[in-house]
VOGUVO-514746 format. One record per residue (C-alpha): y, z, x; chain. Coordinates in steps of 0.5 Angstrom, whole numbers, plus 500, padded with zeros to 3 digits. Layout:
// VOGUVO-514746
+-----+-----+-----+-----+
!  yy !  zz !  xx ! mol !
+-----+-----+-----+-----+
!   Y !   Z !   X !   A !
...
+-----+-----+-----+-----+
END
This chain:
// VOGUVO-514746
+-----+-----+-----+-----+
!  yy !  zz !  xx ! mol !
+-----+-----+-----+-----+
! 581 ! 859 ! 196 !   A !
! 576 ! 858 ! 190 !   A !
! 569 ! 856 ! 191 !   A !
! 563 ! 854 ! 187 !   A !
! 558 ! 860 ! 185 !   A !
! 551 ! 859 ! 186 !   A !
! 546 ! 862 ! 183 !   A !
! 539 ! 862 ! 183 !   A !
! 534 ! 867 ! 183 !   A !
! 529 ! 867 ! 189 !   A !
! 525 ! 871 ! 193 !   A !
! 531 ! 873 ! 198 !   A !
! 532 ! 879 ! 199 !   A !
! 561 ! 933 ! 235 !   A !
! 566 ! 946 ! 241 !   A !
! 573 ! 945 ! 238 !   A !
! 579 ! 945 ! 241 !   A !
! 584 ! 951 ! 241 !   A !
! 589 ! 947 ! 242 !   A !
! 594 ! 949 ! 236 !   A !
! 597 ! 944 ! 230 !   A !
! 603 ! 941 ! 230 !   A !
! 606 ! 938 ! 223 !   A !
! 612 ! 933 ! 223 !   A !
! 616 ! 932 ! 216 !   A !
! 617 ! 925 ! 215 !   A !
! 624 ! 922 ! 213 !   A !
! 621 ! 917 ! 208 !   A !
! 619 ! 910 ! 210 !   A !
! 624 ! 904 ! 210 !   A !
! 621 ! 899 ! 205 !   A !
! 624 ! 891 ! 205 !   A !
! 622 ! 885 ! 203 !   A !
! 616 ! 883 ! 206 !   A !
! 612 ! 877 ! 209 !   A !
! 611 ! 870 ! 204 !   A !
! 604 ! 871 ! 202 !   A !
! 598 ! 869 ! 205 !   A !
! 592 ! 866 ! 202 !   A !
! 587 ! 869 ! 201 !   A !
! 579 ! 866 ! 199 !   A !
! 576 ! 867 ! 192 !   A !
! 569 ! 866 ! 189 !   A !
! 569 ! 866 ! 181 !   A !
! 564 ! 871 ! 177 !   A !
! 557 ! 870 ! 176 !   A !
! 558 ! 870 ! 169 !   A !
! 565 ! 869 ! 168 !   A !
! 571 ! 869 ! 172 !   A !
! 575 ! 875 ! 172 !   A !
! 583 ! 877 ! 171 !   A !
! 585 ! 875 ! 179 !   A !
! 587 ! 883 ! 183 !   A !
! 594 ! 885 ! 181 !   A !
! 599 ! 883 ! 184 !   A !
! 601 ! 885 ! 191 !   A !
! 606 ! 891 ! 193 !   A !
! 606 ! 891 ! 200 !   A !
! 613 ! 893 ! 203 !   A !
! 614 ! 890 ! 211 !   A !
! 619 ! 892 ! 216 !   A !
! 619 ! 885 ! 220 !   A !
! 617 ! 886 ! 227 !   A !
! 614 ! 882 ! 233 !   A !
! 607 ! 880 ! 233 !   A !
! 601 ! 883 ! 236 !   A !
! 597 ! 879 ! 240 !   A !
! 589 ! 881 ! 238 !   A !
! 586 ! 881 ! 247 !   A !
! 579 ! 883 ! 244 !   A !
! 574 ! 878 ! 244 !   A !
! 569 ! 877 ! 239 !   A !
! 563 ! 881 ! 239 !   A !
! 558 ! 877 ! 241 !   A !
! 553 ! 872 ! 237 !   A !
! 547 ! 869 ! 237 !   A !
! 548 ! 860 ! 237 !   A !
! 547 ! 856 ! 231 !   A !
! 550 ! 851 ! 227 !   A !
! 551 ! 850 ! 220 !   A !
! 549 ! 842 ! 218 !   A !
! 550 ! 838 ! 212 !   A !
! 555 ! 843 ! 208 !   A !
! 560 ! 841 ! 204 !   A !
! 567 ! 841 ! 206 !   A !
! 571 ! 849 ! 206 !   A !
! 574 ! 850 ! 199 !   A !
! 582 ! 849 ! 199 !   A !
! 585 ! 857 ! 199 !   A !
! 587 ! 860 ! 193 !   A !
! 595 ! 862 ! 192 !   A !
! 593 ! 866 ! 186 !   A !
! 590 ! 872 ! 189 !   A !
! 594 ! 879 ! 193 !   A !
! 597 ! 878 ! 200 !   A !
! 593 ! 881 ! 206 !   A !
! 596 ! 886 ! 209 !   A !
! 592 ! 884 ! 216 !   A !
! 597 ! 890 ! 220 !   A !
! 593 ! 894 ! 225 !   A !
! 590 ! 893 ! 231 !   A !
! 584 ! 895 ! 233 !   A !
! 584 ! 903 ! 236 !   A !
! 580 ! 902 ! 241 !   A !
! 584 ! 901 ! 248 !   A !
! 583 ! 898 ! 253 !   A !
! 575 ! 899 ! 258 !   A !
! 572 ! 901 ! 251 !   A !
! 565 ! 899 ! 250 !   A !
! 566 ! 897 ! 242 !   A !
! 572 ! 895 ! 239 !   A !
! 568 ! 893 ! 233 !   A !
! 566 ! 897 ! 227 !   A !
! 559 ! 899 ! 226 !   A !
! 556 ! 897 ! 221 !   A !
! 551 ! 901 ! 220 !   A !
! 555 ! 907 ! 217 !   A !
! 561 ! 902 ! 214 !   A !
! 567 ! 905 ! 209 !   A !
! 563 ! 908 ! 203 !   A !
! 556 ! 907 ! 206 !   A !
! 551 ! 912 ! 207 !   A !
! 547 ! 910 ! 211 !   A !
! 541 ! 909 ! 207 !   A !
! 543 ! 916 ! 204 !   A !
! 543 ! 920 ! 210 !   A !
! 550 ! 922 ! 210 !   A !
! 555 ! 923 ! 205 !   A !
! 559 ! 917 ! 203 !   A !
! 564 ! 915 ! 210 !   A !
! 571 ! 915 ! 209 !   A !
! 573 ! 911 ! 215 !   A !
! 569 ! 906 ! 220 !   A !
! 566 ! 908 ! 226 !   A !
! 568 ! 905 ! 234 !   A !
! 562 ! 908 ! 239 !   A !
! 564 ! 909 ! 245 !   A !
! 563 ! 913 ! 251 !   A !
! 567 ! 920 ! 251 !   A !
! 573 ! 919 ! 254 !   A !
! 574 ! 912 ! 252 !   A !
! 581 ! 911 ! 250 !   A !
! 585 ! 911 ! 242 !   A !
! 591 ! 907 ! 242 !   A !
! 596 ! 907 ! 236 !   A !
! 594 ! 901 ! 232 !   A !
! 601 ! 899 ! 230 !   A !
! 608 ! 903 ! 230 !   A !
! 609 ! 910 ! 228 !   A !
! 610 ! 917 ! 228 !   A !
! 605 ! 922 ! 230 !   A !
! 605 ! 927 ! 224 !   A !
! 600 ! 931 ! 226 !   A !
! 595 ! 933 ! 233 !   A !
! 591 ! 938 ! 234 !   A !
! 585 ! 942 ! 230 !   A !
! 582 ! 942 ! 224 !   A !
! 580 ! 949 ! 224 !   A !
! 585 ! 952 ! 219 !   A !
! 588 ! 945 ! 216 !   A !
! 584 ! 941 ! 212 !   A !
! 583 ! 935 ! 212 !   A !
! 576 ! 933 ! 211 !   A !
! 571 ! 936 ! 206 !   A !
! 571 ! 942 ! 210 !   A !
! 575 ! 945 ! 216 !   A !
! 573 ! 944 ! 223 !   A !
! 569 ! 937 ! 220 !   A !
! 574 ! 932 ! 225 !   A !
! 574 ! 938 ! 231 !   A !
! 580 ! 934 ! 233 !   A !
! 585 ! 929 ! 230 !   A !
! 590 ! 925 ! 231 !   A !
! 595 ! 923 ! 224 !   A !
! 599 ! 917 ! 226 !   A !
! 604 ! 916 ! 220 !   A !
! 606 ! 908 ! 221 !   A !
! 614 ! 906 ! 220 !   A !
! 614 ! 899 ! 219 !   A !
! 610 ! 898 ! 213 !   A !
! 609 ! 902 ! 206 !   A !
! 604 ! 900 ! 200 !   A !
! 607 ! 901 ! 194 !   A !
! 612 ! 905 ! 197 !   A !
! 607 ! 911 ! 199 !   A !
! 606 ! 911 ! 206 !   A !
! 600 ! 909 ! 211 !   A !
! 596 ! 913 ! 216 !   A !
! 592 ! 911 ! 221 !   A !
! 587 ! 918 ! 222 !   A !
! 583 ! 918 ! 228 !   A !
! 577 ! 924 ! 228 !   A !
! 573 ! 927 ! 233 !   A !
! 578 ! 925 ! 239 !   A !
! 576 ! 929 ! 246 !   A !
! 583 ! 929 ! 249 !   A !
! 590 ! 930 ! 245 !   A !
! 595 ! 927 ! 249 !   A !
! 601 ! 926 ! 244 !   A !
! 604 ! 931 ! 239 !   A !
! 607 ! 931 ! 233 !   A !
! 614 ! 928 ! 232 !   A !
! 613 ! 924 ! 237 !   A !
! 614 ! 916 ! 237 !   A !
! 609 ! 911 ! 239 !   A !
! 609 ! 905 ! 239 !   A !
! 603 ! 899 ! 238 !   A !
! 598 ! 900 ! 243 !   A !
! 601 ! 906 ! 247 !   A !
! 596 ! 911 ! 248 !   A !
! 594 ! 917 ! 243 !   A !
! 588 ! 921 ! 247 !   A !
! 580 ! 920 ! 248 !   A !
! 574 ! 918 ! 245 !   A !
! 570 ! 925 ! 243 !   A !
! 564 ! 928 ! 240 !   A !
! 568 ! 935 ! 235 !   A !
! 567 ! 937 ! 229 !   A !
! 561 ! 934 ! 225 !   A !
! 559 ! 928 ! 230 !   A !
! 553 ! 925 ! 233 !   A !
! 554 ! 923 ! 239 !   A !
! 561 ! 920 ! 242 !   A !
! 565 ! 915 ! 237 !   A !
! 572 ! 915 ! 234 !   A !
! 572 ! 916 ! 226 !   A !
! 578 ! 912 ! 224 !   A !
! 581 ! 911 ! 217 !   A !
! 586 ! 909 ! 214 !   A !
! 591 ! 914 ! 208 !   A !
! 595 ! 911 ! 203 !   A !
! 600 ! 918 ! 200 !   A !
! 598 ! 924 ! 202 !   A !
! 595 ! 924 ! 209 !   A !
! 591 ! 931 ! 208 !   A !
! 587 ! 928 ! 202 !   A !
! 580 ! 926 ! 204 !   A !
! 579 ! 926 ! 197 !   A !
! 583 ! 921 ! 195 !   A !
! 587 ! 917 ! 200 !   A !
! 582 ! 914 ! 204 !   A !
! 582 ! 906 ! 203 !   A !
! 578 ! 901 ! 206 !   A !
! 581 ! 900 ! 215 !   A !
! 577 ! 892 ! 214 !   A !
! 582 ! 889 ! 210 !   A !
! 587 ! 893 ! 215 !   A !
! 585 ! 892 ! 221 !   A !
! 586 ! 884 ! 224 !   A !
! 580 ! 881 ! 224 !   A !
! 578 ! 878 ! 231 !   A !
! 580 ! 870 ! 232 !   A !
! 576 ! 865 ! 229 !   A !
! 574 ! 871 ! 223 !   A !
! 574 ! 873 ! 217 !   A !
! 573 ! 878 ! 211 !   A !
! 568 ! 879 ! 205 !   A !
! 572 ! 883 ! 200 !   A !
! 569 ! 884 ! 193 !   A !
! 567 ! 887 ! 187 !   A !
! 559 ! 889 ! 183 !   A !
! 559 ! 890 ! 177 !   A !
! 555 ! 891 ! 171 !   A !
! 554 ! 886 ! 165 !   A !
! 560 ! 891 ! 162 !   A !
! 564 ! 891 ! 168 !   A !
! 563 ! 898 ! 170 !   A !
! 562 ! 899 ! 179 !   A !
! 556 ! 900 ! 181 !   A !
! 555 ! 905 ! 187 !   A !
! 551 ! 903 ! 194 !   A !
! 548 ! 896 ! 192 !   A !
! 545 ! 892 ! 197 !   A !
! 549 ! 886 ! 200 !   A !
! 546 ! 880 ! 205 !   A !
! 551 ! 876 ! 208 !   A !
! 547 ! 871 ! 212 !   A !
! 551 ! 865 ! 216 !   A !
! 550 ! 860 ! 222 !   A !
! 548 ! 866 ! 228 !   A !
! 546 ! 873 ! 224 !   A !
! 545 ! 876 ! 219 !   A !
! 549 ! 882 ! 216 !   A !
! 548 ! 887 ! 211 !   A !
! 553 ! 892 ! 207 !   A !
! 554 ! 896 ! 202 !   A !
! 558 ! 897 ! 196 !   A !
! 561 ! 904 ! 196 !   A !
! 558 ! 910 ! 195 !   A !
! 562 ! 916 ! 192 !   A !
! 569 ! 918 ! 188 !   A !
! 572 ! 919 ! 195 !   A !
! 572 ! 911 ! 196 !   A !
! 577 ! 908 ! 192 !   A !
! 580 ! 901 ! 192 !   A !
! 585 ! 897 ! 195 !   A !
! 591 ! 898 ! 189 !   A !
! 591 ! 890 ! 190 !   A !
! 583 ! 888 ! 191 !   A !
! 581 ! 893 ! 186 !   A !
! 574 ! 892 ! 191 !   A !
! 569 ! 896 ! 191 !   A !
! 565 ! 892 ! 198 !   A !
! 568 ! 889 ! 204 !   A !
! 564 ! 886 ! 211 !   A !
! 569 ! 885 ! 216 !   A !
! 568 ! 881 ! 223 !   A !
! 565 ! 874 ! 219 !   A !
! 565 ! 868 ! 223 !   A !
! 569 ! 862 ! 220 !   A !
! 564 ! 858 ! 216 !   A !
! 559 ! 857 ! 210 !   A !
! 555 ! 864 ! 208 !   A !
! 549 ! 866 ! 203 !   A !
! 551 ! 872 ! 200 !   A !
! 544 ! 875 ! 196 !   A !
! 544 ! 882 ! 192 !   A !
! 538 ! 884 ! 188 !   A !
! 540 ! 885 ! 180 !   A !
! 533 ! 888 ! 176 !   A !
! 527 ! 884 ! 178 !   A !
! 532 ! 878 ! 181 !   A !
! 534 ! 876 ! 187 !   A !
! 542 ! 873 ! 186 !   A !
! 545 ! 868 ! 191 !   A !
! 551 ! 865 ! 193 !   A !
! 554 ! 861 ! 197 !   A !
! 562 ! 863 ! 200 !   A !
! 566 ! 860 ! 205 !   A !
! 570 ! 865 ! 210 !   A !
! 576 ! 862 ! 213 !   A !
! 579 ! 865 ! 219 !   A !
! 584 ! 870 ! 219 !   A !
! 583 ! 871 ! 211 !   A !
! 580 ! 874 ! 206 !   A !
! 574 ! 872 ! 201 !   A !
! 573 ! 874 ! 194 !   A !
! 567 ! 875 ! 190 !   A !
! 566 ! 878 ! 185 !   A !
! 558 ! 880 ! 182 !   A !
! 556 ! 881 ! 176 !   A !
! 549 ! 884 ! 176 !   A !
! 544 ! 885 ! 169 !   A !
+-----+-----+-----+-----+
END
C-alpha cells in the first residue's frame, strides 16, 4: 500500500560438544512456479520516491499451510483515534516470502525475537554486528524445524567454520529447507548454541518436528537460540546471512517494518537510530551495522522491525540537527516499506 510521507522536524526523538559433525550433500532443490503474489505495504521517500525492489525470484513447492498457535507477545492497551483510513495495498512491490514458523517448540518462554540485539544491531556497539535473531529461553527448551527440510549439518564447530571463528555456535543445527528456493540458490535455517542434538545429518524433518534444545555453547551469554537464515552457501557468515523478520511469519494480527536509509546520494547508512511508536508501545531498531548484513535479493532493505501491531505508527530518526517523522500504517500479516532519505 502507499502511503503519504509526513515529515517535520521536532524535538522527538556459551564447554563444547565432543559430539562429532556430520555433513549431508544435497541434491538440488525442486523450484516450481510459486505462490500469486502478496501485497505488501509501501511509503514514498523523503525527498523523491525510488525505483520499487526488484522483482521477485521466490520459487515454492505448494505445501499445507501451517498454523502459526503462538500468541502475540503481550502488550500494553491503547487505542488510536481520529486516524485516517489504511491505505490501499500496493501490487507493485516484491512478494514476501513469509515461509517459516517460529523455532521455538512448544513450553518455550519466548517465542519472539529479541529486539535489543536485532539481525544487524550491536547493541549499542557492544558486539559485533548480529547475523541472526536471538529467542531467550531456559537451557533445555526445545528448537523445532521451522518448515520442511533436511539436516545438512549436526554437531560442533570446533573445526568447521561456520561463524567468524571456530568454536563460535559450540554447536549447531543446519536445516537445508526443500520446499522453497530464492533465486534458485537454496535456504537454511541455522540454529546456534543449541545444548542437545537430537537429529543428524541427512535426516528428513518435517515442519515443527523436533530438532534439539535451547543452549549456552560457543560464544553465548546466557541460555538462548541464535537463529539465522542462509541463502547460497550455508558455511558463509560472511555472506549468506539475511534478515529471519521478512522469513518468519509474523504473529496473527502483526506485521513488519521493512526499509531503507539513506543519505542525500543514495548511499546505506550504517547503525541509525529508528523509533517506531504506536497505539501500545514504543519499539526501537536499528539499520544494519556490517558488511556481513546483506540485503533481501527482492527488498534491498537495510532495516527491519518484525512483530508490529496492525495499525497507524510513527517512525522519527535523526538526520544532523533534525528530527524526521512519518507516519506509516502496518497491515497484518504483510510488509511496510519505507524508505529514509537523511541530509
Amino acid at each position: 500500500m502507499r502511503l503519504r510521507l509526513l515529515l517535520i522536524a521536532g524535538l522527538l526523538v556459551a564447554a563444547l560438544s565432543a559430539c562429532a559433525p556430520k555433513i549431508y550433500t544435497p541434491t538440488p532443490t525442486k523450484t516450481p512456479p510459486g505462490p500469486p503474489s502478496q501485497a505488501p505495504t509501501a511509503i514514498p521517500t523523503l525527498v523523491q520516491t525510488t525505483a520499487a525492489p526488484t522483482t521477485p525470484a521466490i520459487t515454492v513447492v505448494p505445501t499445507s499451510a501451517v498454523t502459526e498457535t503462538s500468541a502475540p507477545p503481550a502488550v500494553a492497551s491503547g487505542t488510536l483515534t481520529n486516524t485516517p483510513e489504511p491505505p490501499t495495498p500496493d501490487p507493485s512491490l516484491p512478494a514476501e516470502h513469509y515461509f517459516m514458523r517460529r523455532p521455538i517448540g512448544e513450553g518455550g518462554v519466548e517465542d519472539y525475537a529479541d529486539r535489543t540485539y536485532a539481525y544487524g544491531a550491536t547493541a549499542g556497539g557492544q558486539y559485533r554486528p548480529h547475523t541472526g535473531e536471538e529467542f531467550r529461553n531456559p537451557s533445555g527448551t526445545p528448537v523445532i524445524a521451522v518448515g520442511n527440510g533436511t539436516i545438512f549439518y549436526a554437531g560442533n564447530d570446533l573445526q568447521t567454520l561456520f561463524g567468524p571463528d571456530t568454536a563460535f555456535y559450540g554447536q549447531l543445527i543446519v536445516l537445508q529447507m526443500t520446499d522453497f528456493t530464492q533465486n534458485g540458490q537454496p535456504v537454511f535455517a541455522v540454529y546456534g548454541h543449541v545444548d542437545t542434538i537430537d537429529v543428524e545429518a541427512g535426516q528428513s524433518v518435517a515442519t515443527g518436528d523436533p530438532l534439539g534444545t535451547v543452549g549456552q555453547r560457543g560464544v553465548a551469554i546466557g541460555p538462548h537460540l541464535h537463529f539465522e537464515v542462509r541463502v547460497g552457501d550455508p558455511y558463509s557468515y560472511a555472506t549468506s546471512t539475511r534478515n529471519p523478520d521478512l522469513w518468519i511469519r509474523p504473529y496473527f494480527g502483526y506485521g513488519t517494518l521493512a526499509g531503507r536509509v539513506v543519505d542525500s546520494n543514495g548511499a546505506l547508512l550504517r547503525g541509525v537510530g529508528i523509533t517506531v511508536k504506536g497505539s501500545d508501545l514504543t519499539r526501537y531498531t536499528w539499520s544494519y551495522g556490517g558488511d556481513e548484513n546483506i540485503p533481501d535479493e527482492q527488498w534491498k532493505e537495510n532495516f527491519t522491525l518484525g512483530d508490529l501491531p496492525e495499525g497507524w505508527h510513527t517512525v522519527t530518526t535523526r538526520g544532523g540537527s533534525k528530527i524526521f517523522s512519518a507516519e506509516i500504517y502496518i497491515r497484518k500479516g504483510h510488509t511496510t516499506w519505507l524508505e529514509i532519505q537523511l541530509p
